[in-house]
C-alpha positions in Angstrom: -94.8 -63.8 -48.0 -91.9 -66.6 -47.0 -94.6 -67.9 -44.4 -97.3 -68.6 -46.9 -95.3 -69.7 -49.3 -93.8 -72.3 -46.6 -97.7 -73.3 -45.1 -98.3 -73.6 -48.7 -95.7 -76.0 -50.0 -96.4 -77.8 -46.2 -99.8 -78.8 -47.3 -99.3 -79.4 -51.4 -97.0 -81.6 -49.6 -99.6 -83.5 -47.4 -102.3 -83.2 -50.2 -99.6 -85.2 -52.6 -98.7 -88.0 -49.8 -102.8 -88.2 -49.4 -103.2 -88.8 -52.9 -100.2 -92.0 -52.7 -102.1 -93.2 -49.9 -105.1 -93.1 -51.4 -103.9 -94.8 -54.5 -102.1 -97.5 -52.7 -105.5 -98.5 -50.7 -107.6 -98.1 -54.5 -104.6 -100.5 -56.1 -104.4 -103.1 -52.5 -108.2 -103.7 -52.8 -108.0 -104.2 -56.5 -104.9 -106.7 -56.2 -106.9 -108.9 -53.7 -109.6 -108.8 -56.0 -107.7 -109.9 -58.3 -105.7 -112.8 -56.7 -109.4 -114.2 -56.1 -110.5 -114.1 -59.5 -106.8 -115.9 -60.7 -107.6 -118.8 -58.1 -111.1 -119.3 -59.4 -110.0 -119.1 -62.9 -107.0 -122.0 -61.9 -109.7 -123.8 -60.2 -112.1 -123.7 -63.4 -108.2 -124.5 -65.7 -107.6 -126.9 -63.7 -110.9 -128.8 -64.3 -111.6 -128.0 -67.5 -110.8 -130.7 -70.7 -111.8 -129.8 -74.0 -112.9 -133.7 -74.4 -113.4 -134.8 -70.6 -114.9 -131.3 -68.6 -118.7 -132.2 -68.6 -118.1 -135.2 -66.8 -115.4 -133.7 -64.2 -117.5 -130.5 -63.8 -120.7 -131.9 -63.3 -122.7 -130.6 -61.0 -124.7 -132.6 -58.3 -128.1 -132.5 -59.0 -127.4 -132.1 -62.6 -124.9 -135.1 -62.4 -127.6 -137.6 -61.6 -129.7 -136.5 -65.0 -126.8 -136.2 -66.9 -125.4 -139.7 -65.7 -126.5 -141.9 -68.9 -124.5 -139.1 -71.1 -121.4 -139.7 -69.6 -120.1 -143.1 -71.0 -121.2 -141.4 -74.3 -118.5 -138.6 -73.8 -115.5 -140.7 -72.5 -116.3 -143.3 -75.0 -116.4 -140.6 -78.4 -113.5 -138.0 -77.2 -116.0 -135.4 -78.7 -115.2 -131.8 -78.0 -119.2 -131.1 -79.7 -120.2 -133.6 -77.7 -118.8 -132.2 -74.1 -119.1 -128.9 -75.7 -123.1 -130.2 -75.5 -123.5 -131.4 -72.6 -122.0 -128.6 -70.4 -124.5 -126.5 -72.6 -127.1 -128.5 -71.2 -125.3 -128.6 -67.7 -125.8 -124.9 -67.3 -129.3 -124.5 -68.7 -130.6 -126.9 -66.6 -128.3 -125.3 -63.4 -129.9 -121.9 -64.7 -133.4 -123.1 -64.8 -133.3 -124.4 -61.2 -131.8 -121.0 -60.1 -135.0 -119.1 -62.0 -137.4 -121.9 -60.5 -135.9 -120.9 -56.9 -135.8 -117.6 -57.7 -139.6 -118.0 -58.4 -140.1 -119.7 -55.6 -138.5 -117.3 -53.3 -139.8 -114.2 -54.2 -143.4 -115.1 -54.9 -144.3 -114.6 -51.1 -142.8 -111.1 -51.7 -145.1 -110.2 -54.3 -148.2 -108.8 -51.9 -145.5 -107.7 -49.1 -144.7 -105.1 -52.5 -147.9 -104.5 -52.7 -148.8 -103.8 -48.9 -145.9 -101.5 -48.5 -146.6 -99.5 -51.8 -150.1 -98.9 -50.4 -149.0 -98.3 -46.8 -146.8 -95.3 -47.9 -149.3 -93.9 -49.8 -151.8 -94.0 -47.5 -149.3 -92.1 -45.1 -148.3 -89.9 -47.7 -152.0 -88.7 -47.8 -152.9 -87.8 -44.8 -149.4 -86.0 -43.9 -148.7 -84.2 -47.2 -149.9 -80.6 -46.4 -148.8 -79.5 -50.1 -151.4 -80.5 -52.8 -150.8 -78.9 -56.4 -154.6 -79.3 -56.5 -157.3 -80.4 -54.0 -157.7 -84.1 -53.6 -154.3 -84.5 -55.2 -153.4 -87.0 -51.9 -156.5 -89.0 -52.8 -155.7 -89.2 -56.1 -152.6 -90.5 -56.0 -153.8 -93.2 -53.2 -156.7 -94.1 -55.5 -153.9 -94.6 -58.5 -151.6 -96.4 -55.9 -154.3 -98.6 -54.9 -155.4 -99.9 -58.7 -152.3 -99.7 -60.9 -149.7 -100.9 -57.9 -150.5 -104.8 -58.4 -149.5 -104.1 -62.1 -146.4 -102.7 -61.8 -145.7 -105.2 -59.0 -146.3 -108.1 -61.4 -144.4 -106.3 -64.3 -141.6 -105.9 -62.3 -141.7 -108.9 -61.0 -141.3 -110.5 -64.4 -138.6 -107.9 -65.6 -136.7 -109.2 -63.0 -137.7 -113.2 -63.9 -136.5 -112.3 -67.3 -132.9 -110.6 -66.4 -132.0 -113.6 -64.0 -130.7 -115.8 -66.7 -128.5 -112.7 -68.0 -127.3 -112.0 -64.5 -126.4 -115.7 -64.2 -124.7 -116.3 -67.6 -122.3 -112.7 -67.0 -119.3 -112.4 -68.2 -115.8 -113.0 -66.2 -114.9 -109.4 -66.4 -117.2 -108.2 -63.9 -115.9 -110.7 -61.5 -113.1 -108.6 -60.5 -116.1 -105.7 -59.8 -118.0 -108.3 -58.0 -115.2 -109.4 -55.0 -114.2 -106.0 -55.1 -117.8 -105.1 -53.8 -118.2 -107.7 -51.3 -114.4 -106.9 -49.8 -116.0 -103.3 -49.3 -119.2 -104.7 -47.8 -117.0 -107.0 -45.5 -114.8 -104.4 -44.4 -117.9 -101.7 -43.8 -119.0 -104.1 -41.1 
């Protein structure tokens, strides 16, 4: 009884020191995370003015269609008037990333299309277990008509979320370095 009780409190004890490890390595990864979003956010502090920021945050292709605004905005110490054109700054950065995005992906489109077809076509002739005859030709004949559809409704979907995924909030920042230090450290 003395020996179990022994082997017992010998691995409760290297369960607990697993568990302190395995805390330390969740709260490491999360304060690196975390010292990357506090030097983006000094960067963007730095920067930002509440009467000067659109002209010292300017981005370059957006700087050279915004140029006639910015005598406006150091001349009238407006905080609307920056306030406006860094609005306008980021739509027009937004729009360019939707109008790459567009660009991008459109070659994509029938590649969604071939593959969606493709599997079903394999799927058809290799599925042994129809719940009704011709159910394989079925679904390829479905596959076949209602695939470009969906390909172009998704396709959209994801056209219309882009400007939501670009404007996110700064809390998931912290989630978003966190992910890429566990992709970097997977390879």
């Amino acid at each position: 009884m003395s020996m179990l009780v022994f082997i017992f409190n010998i691995l409760l004890l290297s369960f607990l020191v697993a568990m302190f490890i395995n805390r330390y390595k969740f709260v490491y990864r999360k304060l690196d995370a975390l010292r990357r979003m506090n030097i983006i956010q000094l960067k963007n502090s730095a920067s930002y003015s509440p009467l000067y920021s659109s002209v010292t945050i300017t981005f370059f292709p957006i700087s050279i269609v915004l140029l006639p605004f910015i005598p406006a905005v150091i001349a009238f110490k407006s905080e609307r008037l920056n306030d406006f054109i860094l609005k306008v700054q980021y739509t027009i950065l937004m729009l360019m990333y939707s109008f790459l995005a567009c660009i991008l992906v459109a070659p994509l489109v029938p590649l969604l299309y071939f593959k969606s077809v493709s599997n079903s076509i394999y799927i058809a002739f290799n599925n042994k277990r129809e719940a009704y005859k011709g159910q394989n030709i079925v679904k390829l004949v479905v596959t076949i008509l209602i695939n470009p559809f969906l390909v172009i409704v998704s396709y959209l979907v994801d056209f219309i979320s882009l400007p939501n995924l670009l404007l996110k909030d700064d809390r998931g920042f912290e989630y978003k370095y966190l992910k890429s230090l566990e992709i970097l450290n997977d390879t």
